[in-house]
N, C-alpha and C positions, 0 to 999 in steps of 0.2 A: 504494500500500500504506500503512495505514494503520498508526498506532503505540498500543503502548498508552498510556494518559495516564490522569493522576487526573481524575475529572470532581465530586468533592465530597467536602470532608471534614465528619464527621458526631460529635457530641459524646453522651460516654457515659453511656446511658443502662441500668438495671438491670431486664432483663428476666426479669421473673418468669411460671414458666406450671406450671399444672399439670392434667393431664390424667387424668381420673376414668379407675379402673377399670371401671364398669360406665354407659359412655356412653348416655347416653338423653336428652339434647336435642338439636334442630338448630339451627346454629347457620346464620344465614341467608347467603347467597354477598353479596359487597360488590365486584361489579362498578363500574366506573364507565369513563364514554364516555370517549376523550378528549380534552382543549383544547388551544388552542394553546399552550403552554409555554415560557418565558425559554430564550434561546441560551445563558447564563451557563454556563461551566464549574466554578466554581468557588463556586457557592450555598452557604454554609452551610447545616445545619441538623439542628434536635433528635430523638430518640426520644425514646419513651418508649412501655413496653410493659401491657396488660394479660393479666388469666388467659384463656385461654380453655378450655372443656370440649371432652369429645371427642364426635364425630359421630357421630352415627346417624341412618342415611338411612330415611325412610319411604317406603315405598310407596304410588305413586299411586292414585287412585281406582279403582276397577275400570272405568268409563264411560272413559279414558281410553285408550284405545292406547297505607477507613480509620478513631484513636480511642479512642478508649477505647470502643468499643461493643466490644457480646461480638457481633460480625459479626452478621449475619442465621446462625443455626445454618444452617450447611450441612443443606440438607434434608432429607438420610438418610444420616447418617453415609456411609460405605465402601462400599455393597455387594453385591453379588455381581455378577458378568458378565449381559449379557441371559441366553445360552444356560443359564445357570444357574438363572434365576429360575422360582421355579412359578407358574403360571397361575392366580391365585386367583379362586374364584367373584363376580362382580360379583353388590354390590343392586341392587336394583329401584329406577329413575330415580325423580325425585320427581316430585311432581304441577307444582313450579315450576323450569324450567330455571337455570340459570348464567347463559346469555348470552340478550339482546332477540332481535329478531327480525333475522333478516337485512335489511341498510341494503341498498336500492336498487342502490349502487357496489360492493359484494361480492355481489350475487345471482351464483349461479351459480359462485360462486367456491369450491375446497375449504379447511377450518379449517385454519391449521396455530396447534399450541398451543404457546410459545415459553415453555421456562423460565429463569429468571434468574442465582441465582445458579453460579460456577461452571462456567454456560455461558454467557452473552453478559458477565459480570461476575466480578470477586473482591472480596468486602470482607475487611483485614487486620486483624489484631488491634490494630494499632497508630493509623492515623490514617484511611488509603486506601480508598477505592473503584475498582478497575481497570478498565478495560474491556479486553477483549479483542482482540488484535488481528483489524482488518474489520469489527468490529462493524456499522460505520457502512455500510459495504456492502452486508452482509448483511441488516440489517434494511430498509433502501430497498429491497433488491429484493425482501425476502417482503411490503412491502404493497403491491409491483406486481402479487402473483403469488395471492395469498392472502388471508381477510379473517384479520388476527393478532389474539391471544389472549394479553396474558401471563399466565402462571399459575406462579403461586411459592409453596413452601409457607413463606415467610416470612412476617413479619408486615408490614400493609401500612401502618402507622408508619415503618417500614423504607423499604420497599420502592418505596410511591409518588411520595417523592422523588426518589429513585435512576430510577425509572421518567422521570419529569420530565425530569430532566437526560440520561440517555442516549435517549430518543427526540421527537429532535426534528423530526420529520417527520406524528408521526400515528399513527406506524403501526399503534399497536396500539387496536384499534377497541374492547374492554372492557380490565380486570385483574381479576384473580381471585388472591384471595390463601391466606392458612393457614385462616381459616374457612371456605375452600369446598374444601377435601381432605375425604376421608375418614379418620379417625382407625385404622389397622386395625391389629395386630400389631407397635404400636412405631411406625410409620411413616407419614406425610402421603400421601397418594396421592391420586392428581389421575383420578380416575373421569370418564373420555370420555363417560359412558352419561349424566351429569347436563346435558352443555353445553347439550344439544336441538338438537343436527347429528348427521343421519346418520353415524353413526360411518365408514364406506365412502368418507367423506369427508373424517375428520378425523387428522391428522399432531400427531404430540408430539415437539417435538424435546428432550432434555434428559442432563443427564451422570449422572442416578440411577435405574439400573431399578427399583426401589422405588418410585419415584414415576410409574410406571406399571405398575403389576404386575397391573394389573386387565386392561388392554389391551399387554401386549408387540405387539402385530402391529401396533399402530399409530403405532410407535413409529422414531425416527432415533436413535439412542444417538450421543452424543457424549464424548468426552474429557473429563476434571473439567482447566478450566485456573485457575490459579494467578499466574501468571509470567510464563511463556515469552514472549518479545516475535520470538520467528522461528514461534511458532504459525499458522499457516493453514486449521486445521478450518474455518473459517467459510465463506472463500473458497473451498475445495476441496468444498464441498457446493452451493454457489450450483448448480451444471449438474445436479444430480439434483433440488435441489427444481424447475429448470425444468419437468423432466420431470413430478415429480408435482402438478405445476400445474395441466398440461392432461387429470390422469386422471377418468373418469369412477367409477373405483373406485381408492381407491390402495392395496389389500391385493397387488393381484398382484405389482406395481412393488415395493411393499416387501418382499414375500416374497421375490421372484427377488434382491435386496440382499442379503436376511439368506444365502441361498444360497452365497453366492460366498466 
């Protein structure tokens, strides 16, 4: 069992954003593969943030089938329970997906899309960056099981270092950050229908229904952790993602979940 531990402190930077009322540009997804990465726990390093606008998604062709930082804003403030959430209309996917094509060693494998802060992480207002108790578990065993995704709607100034220093294994095969949400009612949301994986296929694990409200069914809802260092959400999921490992469809698996 693993402990939580600071894995980087990060120096404060003044994160300005502001987000147009009537969004009309796209703003292009900033995936990236990735490397091998320093073992170091204890890396320093800087923000620094820029504006970005809000998203509006085009439709495809027709021919197409710790710190002084102000933390990574928690993603969607508070709110609401899954069972709570309404089903909002997804856009129409773009003509250029989120993520490459599926690598050779993930053929055949289902998406799962892993959010950050919150859930595998906490950043404090004061110096810290947390990780979660398991983390380190947890995530060796979703890149045995799964091709992984991070997708956070923070900024990836933030984000990609933190990414760095907690995965040190690989596992996560792109990252997707705040410029590849959808801007919609206040909220970042992480639209499944852009990755270019069969959705039948693809798992969102994260601690804010909001940031899938486009897709609740395909979604694992987690706990927002903080603190807790006797937490074990992470380790007590391991044997259900086994399960949705080997699904040919993972809607049923997760419905028969949401049931119980």
């Amino acid at each position: 069992m693993d402990s939580t531990s600071i894995i980087t402190q990060v120096a404060n930077p003044k994160e300005e954003e502001s987000i147009s009322s009537s969004p009309d540009k796209v703003s292009q997804s900033n995936s990236s593969l990735k490397k091998h990465r320093s073992r170091s726990i204890f890396s320093p390093f800087f923000c620094c943030f820029r504006n970005y606008n809000d998203y509006h998604v085009e439709p495809p062709p027709a021919n197409n089938k710790t710190l002084s930082l102000p933390p990574p804003p928690e993603e969607n403030g508070s709110p609401p329970k899954c069972d709570q959430v309404q089903v909002i209309p997804i856009p129409s996917p773009p003509a250029k997906f989120l993520l490459p094509e599926v690598s050779i060693a993930d053929y055949g494998k289902n998406c799962v899309v892993i959010d950050l802060d919150e859930t595998l992480v906490h950043s404090s207002f004061k110096v810290y960056v947390l990780k979660r108790p398991h983390v380190d578990e947890f995530l060796q065993k979703m890149g045995e099981l799964f091709e992984c995704v991070l997708f956070t709607a923070s900024l990836a100034k933030y984000a990609d270092p933190v990414a760095d220093l907690l995965d040190q294994w690989g596992v996560f095969r792109a990252r997707l950050f705040r410029e590849s949400c959808v801007f919609h009612r206040g909220n970042y949301v992480k639209d499944l229908s852009r990755l270019g994986r069969e959705l039948s296929k693809v798992i969102i694990i994260d601690n804010s229904p909001a940031s899938y409200i486009f897709h609740p069914e395909n979604a694992v809802p987690v706990q927002s952790w903080f603190d807790d260092l006797t937490d074990t959400e992470l380790l007590d999921l391991i044997p259900m993602f086994e399960g949705l490992g080997k699904e040919e469809d993972v809607y049923s698996l997760l419905q028969s979940l949401r049931n119980r």
